[in-house]
C-alpha positions as CSV (number, residue, x, y, z in Angstrom):
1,X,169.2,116.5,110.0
2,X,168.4,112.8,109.7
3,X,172.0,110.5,108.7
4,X,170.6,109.4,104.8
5,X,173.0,107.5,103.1
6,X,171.7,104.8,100.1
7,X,174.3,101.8,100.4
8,X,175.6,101.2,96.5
9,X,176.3,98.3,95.2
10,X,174.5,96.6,98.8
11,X,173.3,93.4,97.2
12,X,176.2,92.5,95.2
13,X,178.2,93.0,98.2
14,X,176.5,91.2,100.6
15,X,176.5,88.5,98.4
16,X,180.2,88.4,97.8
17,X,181.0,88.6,101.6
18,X,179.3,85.2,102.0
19,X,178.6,85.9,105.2
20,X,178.6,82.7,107.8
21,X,176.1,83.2,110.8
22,X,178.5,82.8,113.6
23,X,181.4,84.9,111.5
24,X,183.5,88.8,112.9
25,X,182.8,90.7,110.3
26,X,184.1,94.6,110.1
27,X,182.6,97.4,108.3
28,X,185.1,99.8,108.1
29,X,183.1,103.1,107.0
30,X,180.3,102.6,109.2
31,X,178.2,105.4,107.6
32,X,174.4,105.3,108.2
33,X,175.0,101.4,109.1
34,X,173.5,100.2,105.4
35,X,176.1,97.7,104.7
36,X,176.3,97.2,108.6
37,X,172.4,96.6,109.1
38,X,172.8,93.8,106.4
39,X,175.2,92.1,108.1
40,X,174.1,92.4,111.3
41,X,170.6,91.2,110.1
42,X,171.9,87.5,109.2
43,X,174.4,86.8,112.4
44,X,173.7,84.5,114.6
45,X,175.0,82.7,118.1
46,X,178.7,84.2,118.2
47,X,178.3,86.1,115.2
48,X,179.8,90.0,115.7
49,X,180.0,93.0,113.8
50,X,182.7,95.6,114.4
51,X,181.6,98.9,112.7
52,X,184.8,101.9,113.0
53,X,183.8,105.4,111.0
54,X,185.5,108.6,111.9
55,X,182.9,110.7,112.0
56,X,181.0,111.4,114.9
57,X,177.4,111.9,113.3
58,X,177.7,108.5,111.5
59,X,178.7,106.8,114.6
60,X,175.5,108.1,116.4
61,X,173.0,107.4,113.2
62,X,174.7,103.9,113.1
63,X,173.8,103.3,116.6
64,X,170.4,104.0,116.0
65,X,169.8,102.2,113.2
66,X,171.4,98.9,114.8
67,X,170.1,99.2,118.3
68,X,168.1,95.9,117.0
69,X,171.5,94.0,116.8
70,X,173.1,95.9,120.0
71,X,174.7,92.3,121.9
72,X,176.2,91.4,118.6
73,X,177.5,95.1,117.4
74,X,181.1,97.0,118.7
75,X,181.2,100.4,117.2
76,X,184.4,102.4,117.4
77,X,185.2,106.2,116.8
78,X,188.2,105.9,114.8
79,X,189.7,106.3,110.8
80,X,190.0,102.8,109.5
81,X,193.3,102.6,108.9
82,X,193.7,101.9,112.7
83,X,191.4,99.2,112.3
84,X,194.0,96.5,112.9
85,X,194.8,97.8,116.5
86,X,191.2,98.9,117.3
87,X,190.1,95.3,116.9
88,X,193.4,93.9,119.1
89,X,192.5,96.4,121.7
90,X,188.8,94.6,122.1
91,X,190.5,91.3,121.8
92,X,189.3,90.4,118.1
93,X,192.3,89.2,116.5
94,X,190.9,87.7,113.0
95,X,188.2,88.2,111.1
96,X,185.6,86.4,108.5
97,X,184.9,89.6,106.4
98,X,185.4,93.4,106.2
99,X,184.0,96.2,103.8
100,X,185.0,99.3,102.8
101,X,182.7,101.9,101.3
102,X,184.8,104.8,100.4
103,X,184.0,108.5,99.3
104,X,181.7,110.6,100.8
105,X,178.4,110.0,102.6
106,X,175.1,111.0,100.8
107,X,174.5,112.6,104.2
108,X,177.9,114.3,104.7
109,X,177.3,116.1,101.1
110,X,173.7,117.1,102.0
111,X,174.3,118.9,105.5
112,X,175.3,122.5,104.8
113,X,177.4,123.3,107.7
114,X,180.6,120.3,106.7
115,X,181.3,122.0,103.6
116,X,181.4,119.4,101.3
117,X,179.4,120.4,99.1
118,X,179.7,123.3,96.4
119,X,175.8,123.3,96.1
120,X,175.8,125.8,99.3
121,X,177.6,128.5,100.7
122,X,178.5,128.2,103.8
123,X,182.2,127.6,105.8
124,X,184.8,125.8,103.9
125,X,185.5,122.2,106.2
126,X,185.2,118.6,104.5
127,X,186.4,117.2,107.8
128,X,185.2,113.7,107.5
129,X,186.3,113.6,111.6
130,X,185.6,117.0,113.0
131,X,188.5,116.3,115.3
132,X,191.3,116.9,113.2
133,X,192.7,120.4,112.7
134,X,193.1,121.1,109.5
135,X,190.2,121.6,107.3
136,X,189.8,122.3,103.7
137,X,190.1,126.2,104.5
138,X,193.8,125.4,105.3
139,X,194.3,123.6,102.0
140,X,193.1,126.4,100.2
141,X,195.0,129.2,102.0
142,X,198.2,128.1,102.8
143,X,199.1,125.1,99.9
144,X,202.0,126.8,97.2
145,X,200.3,127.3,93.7
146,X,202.2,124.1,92.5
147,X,200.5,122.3,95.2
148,X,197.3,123.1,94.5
149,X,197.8,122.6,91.2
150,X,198.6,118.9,91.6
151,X,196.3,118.1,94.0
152,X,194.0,119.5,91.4
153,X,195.2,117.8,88.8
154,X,195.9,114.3,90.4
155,X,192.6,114.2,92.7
156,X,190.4,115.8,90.3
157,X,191.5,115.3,87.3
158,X,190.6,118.6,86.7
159,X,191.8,119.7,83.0
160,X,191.9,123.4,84.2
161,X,193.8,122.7,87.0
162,X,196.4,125.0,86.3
163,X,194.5,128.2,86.0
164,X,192.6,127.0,89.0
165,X,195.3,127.1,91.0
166,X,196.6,130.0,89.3
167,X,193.2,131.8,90.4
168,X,193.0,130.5,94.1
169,X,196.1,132.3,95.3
170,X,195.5,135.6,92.9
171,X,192.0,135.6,95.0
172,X,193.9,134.4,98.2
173,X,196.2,137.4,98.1
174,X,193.3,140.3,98.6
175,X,191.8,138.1,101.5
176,X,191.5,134.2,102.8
177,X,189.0,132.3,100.9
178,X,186.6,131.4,104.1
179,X,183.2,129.9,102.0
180,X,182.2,127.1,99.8
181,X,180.7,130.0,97.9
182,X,183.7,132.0,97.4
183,X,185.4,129.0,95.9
184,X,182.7,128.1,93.6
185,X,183.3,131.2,91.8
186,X,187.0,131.3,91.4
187,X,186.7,128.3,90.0
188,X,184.2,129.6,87.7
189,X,186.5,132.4,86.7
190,X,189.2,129.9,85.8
191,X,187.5,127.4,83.6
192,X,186.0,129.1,80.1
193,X,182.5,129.8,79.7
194,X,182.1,127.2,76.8
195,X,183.3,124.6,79.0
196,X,181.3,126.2,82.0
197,X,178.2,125.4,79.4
198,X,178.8,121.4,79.0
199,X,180.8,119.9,81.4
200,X,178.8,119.7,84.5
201,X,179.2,122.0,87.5
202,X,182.4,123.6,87.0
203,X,183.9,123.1,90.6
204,X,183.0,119.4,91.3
205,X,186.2,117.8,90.6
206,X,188.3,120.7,92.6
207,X,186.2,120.2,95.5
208,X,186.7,116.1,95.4
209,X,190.4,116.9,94.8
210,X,190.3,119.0,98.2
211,X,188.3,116.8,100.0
212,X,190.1,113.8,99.7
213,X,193.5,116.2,100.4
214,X,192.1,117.1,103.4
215,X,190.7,113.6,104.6
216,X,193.9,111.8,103.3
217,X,191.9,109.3,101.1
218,X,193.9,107.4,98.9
219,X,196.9,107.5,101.7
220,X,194.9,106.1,104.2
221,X,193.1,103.2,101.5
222,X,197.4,102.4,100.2
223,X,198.7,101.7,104.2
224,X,195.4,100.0,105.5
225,X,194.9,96.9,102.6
226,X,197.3,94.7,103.5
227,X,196.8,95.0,107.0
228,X,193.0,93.9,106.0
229,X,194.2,91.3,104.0
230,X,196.3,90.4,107.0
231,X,193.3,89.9,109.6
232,X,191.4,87.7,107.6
233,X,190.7,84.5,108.0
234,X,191.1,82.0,105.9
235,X,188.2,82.2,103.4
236,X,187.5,85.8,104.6
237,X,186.8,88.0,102.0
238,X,187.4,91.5,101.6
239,X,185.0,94.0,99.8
240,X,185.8,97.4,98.7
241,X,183.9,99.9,96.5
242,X,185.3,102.9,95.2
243,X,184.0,105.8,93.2
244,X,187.4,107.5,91.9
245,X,189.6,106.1,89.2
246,X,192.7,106.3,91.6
247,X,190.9,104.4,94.5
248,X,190.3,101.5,92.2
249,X,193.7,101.7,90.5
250,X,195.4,101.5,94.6
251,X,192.7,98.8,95.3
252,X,193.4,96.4,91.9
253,X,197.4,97.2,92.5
254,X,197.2,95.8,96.1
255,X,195.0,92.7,95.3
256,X,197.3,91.8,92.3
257,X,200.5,91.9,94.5
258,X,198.6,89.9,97.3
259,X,197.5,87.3,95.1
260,X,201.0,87.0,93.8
261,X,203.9,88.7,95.7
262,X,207.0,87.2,94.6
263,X,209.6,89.3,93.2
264,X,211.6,86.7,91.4
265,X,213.3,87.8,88.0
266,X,210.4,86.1,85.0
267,X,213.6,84.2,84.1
268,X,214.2,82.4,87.4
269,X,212.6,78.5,86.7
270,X,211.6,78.6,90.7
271,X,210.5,81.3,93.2
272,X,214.0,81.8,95.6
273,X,212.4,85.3,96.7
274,X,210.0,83.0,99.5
275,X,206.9,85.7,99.4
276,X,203.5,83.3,99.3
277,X,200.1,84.1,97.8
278,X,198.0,85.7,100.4
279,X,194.4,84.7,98.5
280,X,192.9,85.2,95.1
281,X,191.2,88.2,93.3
282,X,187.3,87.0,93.3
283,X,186.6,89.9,91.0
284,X,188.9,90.0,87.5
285,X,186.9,92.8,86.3
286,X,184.8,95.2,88.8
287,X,181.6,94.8,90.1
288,X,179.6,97.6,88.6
289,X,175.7,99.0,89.9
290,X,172.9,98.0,87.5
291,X,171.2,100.5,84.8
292,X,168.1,99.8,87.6
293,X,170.7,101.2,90.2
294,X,172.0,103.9,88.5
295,X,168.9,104.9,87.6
296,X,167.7,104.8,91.0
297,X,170.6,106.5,92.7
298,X,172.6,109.1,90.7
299,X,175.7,109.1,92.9
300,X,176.7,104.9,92.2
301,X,177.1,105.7,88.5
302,X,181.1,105.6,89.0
303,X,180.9,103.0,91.7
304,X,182.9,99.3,91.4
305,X,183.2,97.2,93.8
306,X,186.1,94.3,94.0
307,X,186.6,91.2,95.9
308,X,189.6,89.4,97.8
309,X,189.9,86.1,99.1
310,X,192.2,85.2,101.9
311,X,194.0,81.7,101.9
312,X,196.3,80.2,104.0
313,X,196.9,81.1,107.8
């Protein structure tokens, strides 16, 4: 199956990286190379791209698709929240410009045999790196009722994440839950059939919830953005686009402390506490895809994108 993934938001981002021809830029979900390609496209001299992904399809599609650019791309098998020492470990210390893509690949959700997707039956995985052990099957048959529930709850903001729950280890009990198909109807048991009727496929948001369990999401995105912020040059930017309300929330949290840190009591008349701005928020309000886009490409309707701005050393 061919790696198809439609880069959201790709204009708008390219445009905020302003990208300078002999700049180290990262991209730090590689994916089919969309955002990558961009980049790559408008280096020149000592201009280098680093693209890191985790998964081991992307890496190979990416490859591919930048073969053009090969003397001025690195690509690296690895989650990018080791991006930091990655990049020390091929001697790049500082960067111009990084982006982050998060969620899941148009590709990942289309191939049948990761499981991401609740539109086939087959094995229940949504391993974004096939190397790690535990797979969305373990999720389901060995989290406690409570956990599932707020995984549920938190990840999918699922308002029948209770029953759900409630339902997965009642089913669990008679045997493991082993397919995407098996879950899908669970789920359907749990959520009323009036609701079933309106709200969209019933077992989306469970499904996102245990996907981004399994992969770790928001963990990974809270420990790796000040370490981005870290890397950048002065003037580097750093773009990120999201497509869950939590994302953005951890995203918006960790610009606003970067841009100003100090800790200082509202009261004090000067700043004792020492902690410095490391850069400005570019984007007050998100970036959000175009009706044309949306139109164009179902999956960016919940996709923003925002913008940070190093300063200083």
């Amino acid at each position: 199956m061919e790696f198809k993934h439609t880069s959201v938001l790709l204009e708008e981002t390219i445009e905020n990286l302003q990208i300078k021809p002999d700049g180290v830029y990262v991209d730090g979900t590689l994916g089919g190379g969309g955002h990558s390609y961009q980049i790559a496209s408008r280096l020149t001299g000592n201009g280098r791209l680093i693209g890191i992904d985790q998964d081991g399809e992307a890496i190979l599609a990416a490859g591919k698709r930048l073969e053009p650019f090969s003397e001025k791309v690195t690509i690296i098998r690895d989650n990018y929240c080791n991006a930091k020492a990655a990049l020390q470990a091929i001697g790049v210390e500082k960067v111009d410009g990084i982006v982050l893509d998060l969620g899941v690949s148009s590709y990942q959700l289309d191939n049948v045999e990761r499981g991401f997707s609740y539109k086939y039956d087959t094995d229940l995985d949504m391993r974004m790196d096939t190397r790690q052990s535990v797979s969305a099957k373990d999720i389901v048959n060995t989290y406690s009722e409570m956990e599932l529930f707020r995984i549920i709850k938190d990840y999918g903001e699922d308002q029948f994440a209770k029953n759900i729950a409630k339902h997965i280890v009642k089913a669990r009990a008679d045997k493991p839950v082993e397919t995407t198909g098996e879950l899908n109807e669970i789920i359907k048991a749990a959520i009323p059939a009036k609701m079933r009727a309106t709200g969209g496929h019933p077992s989306k948001k469970t499904f996102q919830a245990i996907r981004i369990e399994c992969n770790r999401e928001l963990e990974v995105l809270k420990n790796s953005l000040d370490d981005f912020i870290e890397i950048l040059n002065p003037g580097g930017r750093l773009c990120i686009i999201t497509f869950h309300s939590l994302e953005d929330r951890i995203v918006k949290s960790a610009f606003k402390k970067n841009e100003n840190p100090c800790t200082c009591p509202p009261e004090f008349p000067v700043c004792v506490c020492g902690k410095t701005t490391k850069g400005k928020v570019i984007s007050r309000k998100p970036i959000l895809p175009t009706e044309e886009e949306i139109e164009n490409n179902k999956r960016s309707k919940s996709a923003k994108l925002r913008v940070f701005e190093r300063i200083g050393s």
